[in-house]
N, C-alpha and C positions, 0 to 999 in steps of 0.2 A: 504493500500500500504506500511505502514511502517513496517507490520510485513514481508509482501512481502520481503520487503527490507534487513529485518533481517536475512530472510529464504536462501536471494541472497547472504548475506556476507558468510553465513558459507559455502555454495554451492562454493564460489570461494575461502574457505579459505581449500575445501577439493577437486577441482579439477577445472583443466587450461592448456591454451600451451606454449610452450615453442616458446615467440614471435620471427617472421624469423628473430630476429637483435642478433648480436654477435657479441662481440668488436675485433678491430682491430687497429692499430698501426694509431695513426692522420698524418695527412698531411696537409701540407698547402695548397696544391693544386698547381696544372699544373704551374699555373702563377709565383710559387715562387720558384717549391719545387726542381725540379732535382738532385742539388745538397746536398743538408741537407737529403735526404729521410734516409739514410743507417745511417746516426748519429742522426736522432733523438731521445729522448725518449719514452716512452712507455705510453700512454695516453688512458683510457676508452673512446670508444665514441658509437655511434649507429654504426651499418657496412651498407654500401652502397644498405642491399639488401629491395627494395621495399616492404613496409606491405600495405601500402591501395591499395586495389582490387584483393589483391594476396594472399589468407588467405594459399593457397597450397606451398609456398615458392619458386614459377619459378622463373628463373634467367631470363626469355624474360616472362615480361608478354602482356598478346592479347591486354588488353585496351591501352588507351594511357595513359600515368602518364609522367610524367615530376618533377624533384625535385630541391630543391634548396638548397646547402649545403656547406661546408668549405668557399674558399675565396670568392668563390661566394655571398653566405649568409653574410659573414662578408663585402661586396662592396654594397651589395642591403640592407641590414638593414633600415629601417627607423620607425619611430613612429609609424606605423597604418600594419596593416598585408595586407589590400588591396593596398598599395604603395611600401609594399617588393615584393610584388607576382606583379605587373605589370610589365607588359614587357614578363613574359612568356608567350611561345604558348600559344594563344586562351584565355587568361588575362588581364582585365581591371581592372581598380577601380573608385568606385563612388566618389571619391573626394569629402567631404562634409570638405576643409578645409585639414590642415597636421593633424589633430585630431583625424577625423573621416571617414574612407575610408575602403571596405567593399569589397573582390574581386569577379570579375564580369567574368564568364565561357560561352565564344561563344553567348555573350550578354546575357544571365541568369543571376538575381539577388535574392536578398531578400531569401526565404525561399527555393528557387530552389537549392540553394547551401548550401551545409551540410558542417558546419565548427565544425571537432571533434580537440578532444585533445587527441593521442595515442590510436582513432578509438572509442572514449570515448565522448557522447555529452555536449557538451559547450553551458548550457540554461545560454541566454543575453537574450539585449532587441536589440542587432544590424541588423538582421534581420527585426525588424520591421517600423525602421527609418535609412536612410543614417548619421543623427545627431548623429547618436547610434553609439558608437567605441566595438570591438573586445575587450576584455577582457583578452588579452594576447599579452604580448610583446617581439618582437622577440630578444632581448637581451638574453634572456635566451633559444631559441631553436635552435635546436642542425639541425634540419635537417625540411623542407615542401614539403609535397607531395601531389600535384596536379592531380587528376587522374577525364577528362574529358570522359562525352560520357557515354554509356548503363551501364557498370557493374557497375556503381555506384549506382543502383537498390541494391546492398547490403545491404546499409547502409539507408536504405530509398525512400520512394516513393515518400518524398519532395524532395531527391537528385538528382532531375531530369536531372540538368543542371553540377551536375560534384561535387564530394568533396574535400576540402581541408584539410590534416591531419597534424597537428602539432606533430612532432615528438622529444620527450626529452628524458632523463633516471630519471624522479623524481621517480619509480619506477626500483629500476639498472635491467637488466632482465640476467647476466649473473654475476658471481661471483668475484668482484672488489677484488686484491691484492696490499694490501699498502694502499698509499696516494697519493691524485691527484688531480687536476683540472683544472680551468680557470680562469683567468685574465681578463674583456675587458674595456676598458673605450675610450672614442670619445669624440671630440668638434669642434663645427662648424655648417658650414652649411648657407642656409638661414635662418635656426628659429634658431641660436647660441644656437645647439643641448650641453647639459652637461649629457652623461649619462656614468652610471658605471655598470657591473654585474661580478659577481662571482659564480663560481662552485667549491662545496668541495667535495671528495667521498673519501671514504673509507671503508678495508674490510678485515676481514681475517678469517677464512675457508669458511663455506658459508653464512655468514651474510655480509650483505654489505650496508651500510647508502648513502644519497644523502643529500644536501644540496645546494641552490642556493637564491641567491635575484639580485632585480636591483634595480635604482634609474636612474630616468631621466627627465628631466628641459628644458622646451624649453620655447626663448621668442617671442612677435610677430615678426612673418617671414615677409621675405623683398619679392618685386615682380618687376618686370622689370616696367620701362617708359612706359607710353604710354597703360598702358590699364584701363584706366577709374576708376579705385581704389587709394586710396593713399596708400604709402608703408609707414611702414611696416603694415601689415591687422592689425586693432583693435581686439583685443579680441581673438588673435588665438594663445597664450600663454598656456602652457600647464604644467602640476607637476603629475609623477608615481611615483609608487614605490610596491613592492612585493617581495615575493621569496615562497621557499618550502620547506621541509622537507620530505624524503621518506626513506624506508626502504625495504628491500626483504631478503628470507632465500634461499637460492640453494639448489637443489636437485639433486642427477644424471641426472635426465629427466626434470628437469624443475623449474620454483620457486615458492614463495608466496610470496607477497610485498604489502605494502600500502603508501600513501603521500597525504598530507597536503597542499595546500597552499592559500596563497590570492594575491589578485592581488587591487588596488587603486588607482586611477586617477582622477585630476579636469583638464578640459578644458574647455575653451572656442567657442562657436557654430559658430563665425564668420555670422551668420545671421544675427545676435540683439548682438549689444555691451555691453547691459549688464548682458547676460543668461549667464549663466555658467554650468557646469553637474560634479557632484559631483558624482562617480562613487566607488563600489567597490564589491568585489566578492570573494566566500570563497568555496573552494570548498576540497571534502572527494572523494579518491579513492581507490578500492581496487581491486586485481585483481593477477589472479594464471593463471599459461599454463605450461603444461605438453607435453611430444612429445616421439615420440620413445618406447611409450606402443606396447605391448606385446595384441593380439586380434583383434576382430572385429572395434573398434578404438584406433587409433595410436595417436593421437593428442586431448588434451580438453582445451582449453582456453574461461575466463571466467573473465568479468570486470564489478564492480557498482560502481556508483560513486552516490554524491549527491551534488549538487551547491545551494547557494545560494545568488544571485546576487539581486542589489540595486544600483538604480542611480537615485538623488534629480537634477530638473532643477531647477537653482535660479535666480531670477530678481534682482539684484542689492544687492545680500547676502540672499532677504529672498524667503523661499521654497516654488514653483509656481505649481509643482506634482511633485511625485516620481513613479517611477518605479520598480516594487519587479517582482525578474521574481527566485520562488523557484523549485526547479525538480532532480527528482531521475532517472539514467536508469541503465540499467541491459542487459548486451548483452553476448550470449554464444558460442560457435563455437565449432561443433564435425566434429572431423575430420576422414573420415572413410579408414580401411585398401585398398589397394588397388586391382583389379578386374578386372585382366588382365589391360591394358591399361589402363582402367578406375581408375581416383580418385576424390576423391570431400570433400565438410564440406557443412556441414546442420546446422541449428541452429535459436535461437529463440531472439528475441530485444524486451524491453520493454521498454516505458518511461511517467512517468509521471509528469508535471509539473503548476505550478498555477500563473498566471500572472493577475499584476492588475499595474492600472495607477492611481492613486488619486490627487486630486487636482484642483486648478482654470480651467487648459487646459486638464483635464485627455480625451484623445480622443477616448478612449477603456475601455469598462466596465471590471471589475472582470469575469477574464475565469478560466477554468480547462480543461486542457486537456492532453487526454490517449490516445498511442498509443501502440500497440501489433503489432506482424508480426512471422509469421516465414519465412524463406528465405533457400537456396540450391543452392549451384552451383557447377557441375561436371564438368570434363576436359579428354576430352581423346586424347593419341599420338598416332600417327600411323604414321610410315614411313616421311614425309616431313609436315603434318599435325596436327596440334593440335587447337582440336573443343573445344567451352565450352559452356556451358551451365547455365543458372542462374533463379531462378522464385523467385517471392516473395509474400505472402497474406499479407495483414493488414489493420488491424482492427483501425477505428478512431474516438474518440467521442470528440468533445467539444463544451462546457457551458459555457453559459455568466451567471451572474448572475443578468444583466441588472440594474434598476437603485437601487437596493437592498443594498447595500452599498456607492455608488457613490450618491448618491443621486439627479442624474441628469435625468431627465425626459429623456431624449432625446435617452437613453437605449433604453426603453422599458422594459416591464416583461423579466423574466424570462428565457431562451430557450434553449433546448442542440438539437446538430444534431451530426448523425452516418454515416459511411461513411464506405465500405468495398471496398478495393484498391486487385489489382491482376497486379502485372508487370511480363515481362518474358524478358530475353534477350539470344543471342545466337553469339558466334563470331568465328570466324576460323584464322588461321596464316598458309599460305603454305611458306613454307622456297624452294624459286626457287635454290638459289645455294650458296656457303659460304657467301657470301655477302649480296644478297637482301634475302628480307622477304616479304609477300601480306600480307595483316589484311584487315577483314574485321567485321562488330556488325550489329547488328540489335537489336532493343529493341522496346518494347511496355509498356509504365507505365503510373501509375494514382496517385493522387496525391489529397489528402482533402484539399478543403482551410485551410486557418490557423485564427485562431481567428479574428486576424484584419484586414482579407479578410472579413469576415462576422459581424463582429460588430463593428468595430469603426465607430464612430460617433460624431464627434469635433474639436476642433480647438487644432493644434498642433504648440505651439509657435515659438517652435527651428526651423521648416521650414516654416513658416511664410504662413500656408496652414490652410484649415478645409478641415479633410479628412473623407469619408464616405463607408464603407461595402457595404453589403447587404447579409442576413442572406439566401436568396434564392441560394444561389451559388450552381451548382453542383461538383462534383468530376472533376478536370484536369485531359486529357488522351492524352497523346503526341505516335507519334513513332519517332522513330531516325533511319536511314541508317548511316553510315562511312563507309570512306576505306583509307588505307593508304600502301603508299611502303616505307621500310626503306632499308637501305643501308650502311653497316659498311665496313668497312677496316682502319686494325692496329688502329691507332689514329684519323681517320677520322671517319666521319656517318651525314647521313643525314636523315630528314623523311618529306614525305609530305603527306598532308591529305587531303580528303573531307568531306563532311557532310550535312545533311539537316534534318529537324527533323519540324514536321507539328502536332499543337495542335487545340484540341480542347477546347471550355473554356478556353483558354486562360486567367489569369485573370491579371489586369493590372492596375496601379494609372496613373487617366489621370485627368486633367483638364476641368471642363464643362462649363467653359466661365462666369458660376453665380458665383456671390460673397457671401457669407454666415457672419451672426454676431457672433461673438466669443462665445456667448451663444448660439445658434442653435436656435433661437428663429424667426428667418425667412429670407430668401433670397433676395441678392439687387440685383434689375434687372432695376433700372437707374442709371446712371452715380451719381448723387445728392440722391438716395434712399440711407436710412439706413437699409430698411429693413422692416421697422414697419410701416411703413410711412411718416415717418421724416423728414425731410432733412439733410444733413449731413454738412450746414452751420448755423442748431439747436443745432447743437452738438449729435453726435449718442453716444448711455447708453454701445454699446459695438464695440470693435475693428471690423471691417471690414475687413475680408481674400477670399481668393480665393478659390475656392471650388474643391477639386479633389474627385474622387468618383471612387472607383474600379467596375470596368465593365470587362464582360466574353466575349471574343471575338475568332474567328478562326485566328491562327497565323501561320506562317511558318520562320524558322530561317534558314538558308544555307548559307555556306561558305569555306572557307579552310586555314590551317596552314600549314606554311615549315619552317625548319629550321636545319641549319647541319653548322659544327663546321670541317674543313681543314687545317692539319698539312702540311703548304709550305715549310717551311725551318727546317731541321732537328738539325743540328750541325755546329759550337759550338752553338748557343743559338739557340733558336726556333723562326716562327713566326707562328702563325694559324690567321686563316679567318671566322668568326663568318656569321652568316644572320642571321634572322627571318622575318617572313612577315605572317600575319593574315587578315585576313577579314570577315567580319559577313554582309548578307544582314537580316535586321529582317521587316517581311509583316504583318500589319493588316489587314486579309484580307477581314474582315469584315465591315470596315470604306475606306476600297482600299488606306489606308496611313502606313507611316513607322510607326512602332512601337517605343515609346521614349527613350530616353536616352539609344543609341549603338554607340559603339566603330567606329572612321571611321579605314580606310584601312590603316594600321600601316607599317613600313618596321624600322628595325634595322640591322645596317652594323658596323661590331668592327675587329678591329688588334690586337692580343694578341702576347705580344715578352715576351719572360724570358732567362735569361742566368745567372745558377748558382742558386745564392738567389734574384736575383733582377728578378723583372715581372713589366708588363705595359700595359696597355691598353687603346685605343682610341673608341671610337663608335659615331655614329651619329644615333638618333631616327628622321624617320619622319612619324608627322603623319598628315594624309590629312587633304582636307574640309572636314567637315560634312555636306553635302551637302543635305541630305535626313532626315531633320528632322521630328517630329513627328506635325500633323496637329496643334496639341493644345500649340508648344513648341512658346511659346511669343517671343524667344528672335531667334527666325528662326535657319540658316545655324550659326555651329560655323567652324572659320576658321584653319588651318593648321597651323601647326609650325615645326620647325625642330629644338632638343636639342643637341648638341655636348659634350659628357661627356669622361672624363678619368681619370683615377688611375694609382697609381706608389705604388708597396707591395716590400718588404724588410723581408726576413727571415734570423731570428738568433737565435743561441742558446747562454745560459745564465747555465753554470753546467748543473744540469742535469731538462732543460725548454728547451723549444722551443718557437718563439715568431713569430709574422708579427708584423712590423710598415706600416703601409696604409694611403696615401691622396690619397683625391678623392675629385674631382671638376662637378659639376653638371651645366648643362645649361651655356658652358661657354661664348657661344655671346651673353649671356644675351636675348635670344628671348623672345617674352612675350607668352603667349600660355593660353588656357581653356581647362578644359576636356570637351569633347562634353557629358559625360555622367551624368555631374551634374544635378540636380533638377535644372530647370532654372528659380527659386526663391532663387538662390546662385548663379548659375555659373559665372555671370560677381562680384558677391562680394566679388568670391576667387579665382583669378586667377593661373595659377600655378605660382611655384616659384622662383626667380631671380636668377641670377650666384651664384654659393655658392663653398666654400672649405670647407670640414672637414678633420678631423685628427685624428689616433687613433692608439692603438695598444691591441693585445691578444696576451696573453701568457698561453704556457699550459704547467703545472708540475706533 
């Protein structure tokens, strides 16, 4: 695979597309900018137009995406990538603590959601435990793009449940002139957030360099009265820090570029006071795109990258497992001339990578595993209509290497399984009149468990569980229906959706009532049993956990998203009218119980004023009971709360900068509140978090 790899670099260093992003003039955004827009300076940034699920460059793409960006992103920032992404359409987060939160697509979790960097895979170990954090902090990105629902079969067959695309320029893709960047730094908060980042670029004819780091300090976070914790949480202190280096050449039609960076982090698990997760990650990319060719294809874009991540769980400083999760992928995209109406990109995705857990709790033997695909998807307009179309093969093997290195019986030999996946999706948009729009998707996809679907077998300390496989699993095969109508005029829009989507195999971490010995050494099924036969006022030779065991079940997920943004008051200042409201019902329908840890029925209601440089905002988040939990959830219904949050932005210029100063106040009645989606072997030990204020400012030169 590493000459594979070699063969990839020069393949991308001799042809690519020229990605849909092109710099344009920053803003501060609605909430500040009115009057500064005409005087401010000239700033590199991404441009507004959508790249994930839209490799053809539509300006209305069919799926649903949703993104998050300028003052926006600069209001929602926080520590974990699934607590910035909360709150949008059809967006949850697993809350494992402010540390470690993971985001959650139409109740989809874990492997179902494909978290890239620049459509680029990001092999972690977060995917495999809620304890596990995102290996990227949104200090440094520039733009998130959220694209729910079928056409995420692009990007994979584990992308079942929707992908999230972190969008930066460590790679510039358009030809920097001069000198530039960014300024940000914050403080506050409930975890008395200290973070700082920076952006350098510069460029002149067609070369053009990137430069970025951050630094960010938090200490244990405070939690409202009255929920059974003491404030501030023990051990939920937190220390990053990272940056990058990247570089690109310009060409008429397109560039070449490469970038560097690593990323490092210690937190604390908030489960056990004294584990901690020594985290860090290094990753190599490279990647070309070309456009506006002359032939049979118009467009070649073309990205490898290589990671290699590592993260030590420690008990009290000393090293308890580590986690090595190394992986290379290689993704290509042809884009072909067009064919009357018809146009499309074809193209081929490879990845491979090698994970392994060693130590006291390692709960997942030494894997290896390869994924191949090729993938298509055509679009054709006609009159008020525009169909598309998308298929995808791919090919899936992976190998445990059982207790062959691990040296834990509890493996087993040796064992690899092959999987051959086939998804297809298909969606339409009839455009009824200037304003409204219909969409509608269908998809069919399959999905190969993922290693620690099929072979973990252990005790995992950080979530105070012994979790269990099973190597018999078949391939996941979902389909999904949507429809959705949207609705723009001038500075208003709205959208609402449906949705329902019915699995088979379903596969799922549930609790089975037995308790297991932290060695695997046998099952306690009395109150007083250790397991062995002991009693546990003997003293038992090992810890005592509760046993969760992935099981394949018939599921069904349905629900719907709305949400539209109304311009009231025009002049002199502005007022607009925010909602959101989501809902997910998820079915076991094999057990006739809900399925665990989902979102209850959310509503958010905000006022947005600006006049001039000053902007403002109020909103109120409620979110209900959780009333339909999962058979096996111990800690039953979690109850509803209601958050009252607001900000106050201030734009100015500084010669030739631009700046916002921003406070923002979070939870400010102080409610106390639980995500209903935590492992509920956490959820009452990390409640959410108390009234906070932070404070901060960016500046861009």
């Amino acid at each position: 695979m590493n000459q594979q790899f070699r063969l990839s670099a020069l393949a991308v260093a001799l042809a690519s597309i020229y990605c849909a992003s092109e710099y344009a003039y920053a803003d501060v955004e609605a909430a500040t900018a009115d009057a500064n827009a005409a005087a401010r300076p000239p700033v590199q940034r991404v441009s507004d137009v959508v790249v994930i699920g839209n490799p053809l460059d539509a300006r209305d793409v069919v799926a649903p995406v949703s993104t998050l960006s300028g003052t926006n992103l600069l209001l929602k920032r926080a520590a974990t990538l699934g607590e910035t992404l909360n709150g949008q359409p059809g967006v949850s987060s697993t809350w494992f603590g402010p540390n470690a939160s993971r985001p959650i697509i139409r109740g989809l979790d874990g492997d179902r959601i494909r978290i890239l960097s620049n459509q680029g895979a990001s092999f972690d170990a977060s995917n495999v435990s809620p304890d596990h954090a995102v290996p990227l902090d949104p200090l440094v990105i520039e733009r998130i793009e959220v694209l729910r629902g079928p056409a995420s079969l692009l990007y994979g067959g584990a992308a079942v449940g929707g992908v999230v695309n972190i969008v930066d320029n460590r790679v510039p893709r358009s030809a920097i002139r001069g000198f530039g960047g960014a300024i940000e730094t914050r403080y506050g908060g409930a975890e008395k957030e200290r973070g700082t980042s920076a952006v350098i670029e510069a460029g002149q004819g067609g070369f053009s360099v990137h430069a970025d780091g951050f630094t960010r300090d938090t200490s244990d976070y405070r939690i409202p009265e009255g929920t059974g914790a003491p404030s501030p949480i023990v051990n939920s202190a937190s220390a990053a820090k990272g940056g990058a280096l990247g570089a690109s050449l310009q060409f008429e039609k397109g560039y070449i570029g490469a970038a560097h960076s690593e990323y490092r982090s210690n937190y604390g698990t908030v489960a056990e006071p004294t584990v901690r997760i020594d985290m860090r990650q290094k990753r190599d990319t490279i990647e070309a795109d070309f456009t506006h060719l002359v032939g049979p294809l118009v467009g070649v874009f073309a990205k490898a990258s290589r990671s290699d991540y590592l993260h030590t769980e420690k008990d009290d400083g000393v090293p308890q497992t580590t986690f090595k999760n190394n992986g290379n992928d290689l993704r290509v995209e042809l884009k072909h001339a067009k064919m009357g109406g018809l146009q499309g990109v074809f193209g081929m995705q490879a990845e491979r990578f090698e994970f392994s857990a060693l130590g006291a709790e390692a709960f997942v033997p030494q894997t290896r595993s390869r994924n191949t695909a090729l993938f298509a998807l055509e679009e054709l307009a006609t009159g008020a209509w525009n169909f598309s179309l998308g298929a995808r093969y791919e090919n899936s093997r992976v190998a445990s290497d059982g207790t062959a290195d691990s040296g834990a019986a509890r493996f087993g030999p040796a064992i690899a399984r092959n999987f051959n996946m086939g998804s297809a999706s298909t969606g339409a948009t009839f455009k009824i009149n200037d304003e409204f729009s219909l969409t509608g998707n269908f998809s069919y996809t399959e999905r190969a468990p993922t290693f620690y679907e099929l072979y973990a077998n252990g005790p995992h300390g950080a979530t105070g569980a012994y979790e269990a496989g099973n190597q018999r699993f078949n391939k996941e095969r979902s389909t999904a229906l949507e429809f959705a109508l949207r609705w723009k005029r001038e500075l208003s829009s709205a959208r609402v959706g449906v949705f329902s989507q019915r699995f088979r195999d379903y596969l799922l971490l549930r609790r089975t009532g037995l308790d297991r010995d932290s060695d695997g050494n046998g099952e306690r099924t009395g109150v007083g049993d250790c397991g062995d036969g002991t009693s546990v006022e003997s003293g038992c030779t090992a810890e005592i956990l509760p046993e969760f065991r992935y099981e394949a079940v018939s599921a069904r997920l349905a629900g719907f998203e709305a949400d539209g943004k109304w311009r009231l008051v025009e002049r002199p200042y502005t007022f607009d009218l925010e909602a959101k409201i989501d809902y997910v019902r998820a079915d076991d329908r094999t057990n006739r119980s809900p399925l665990p840890r989902i979102a209850p029925l959310r509503l958010t209601t905000g006022l947005l004023w600006s006049m001039n440089a000053w902007g403002a905002r109020i909103e109120a988040q409620k979110f209900s009971r959780q009333n339909r939990p999962s058979f096996d959830d111990v800690l039953g219904a979690t109850d509803g709360h209601t958050f009252v949050n607001a900000a106050v932005t201030y734009g100015f210029m500084l010669s030739k900068a631009s700046g916002t100063l921003f406070l923002r106040g979070n939870n400010l009645t102080n409610q106390r509140g639980f995500n209903a989606v935590s492992i509920d072997t956490i959820r009452n030990l990390a409640p959410l978090p108390a009234r906070s204020i932070k404070a901060g400012v960016q500046i861009n030169f």
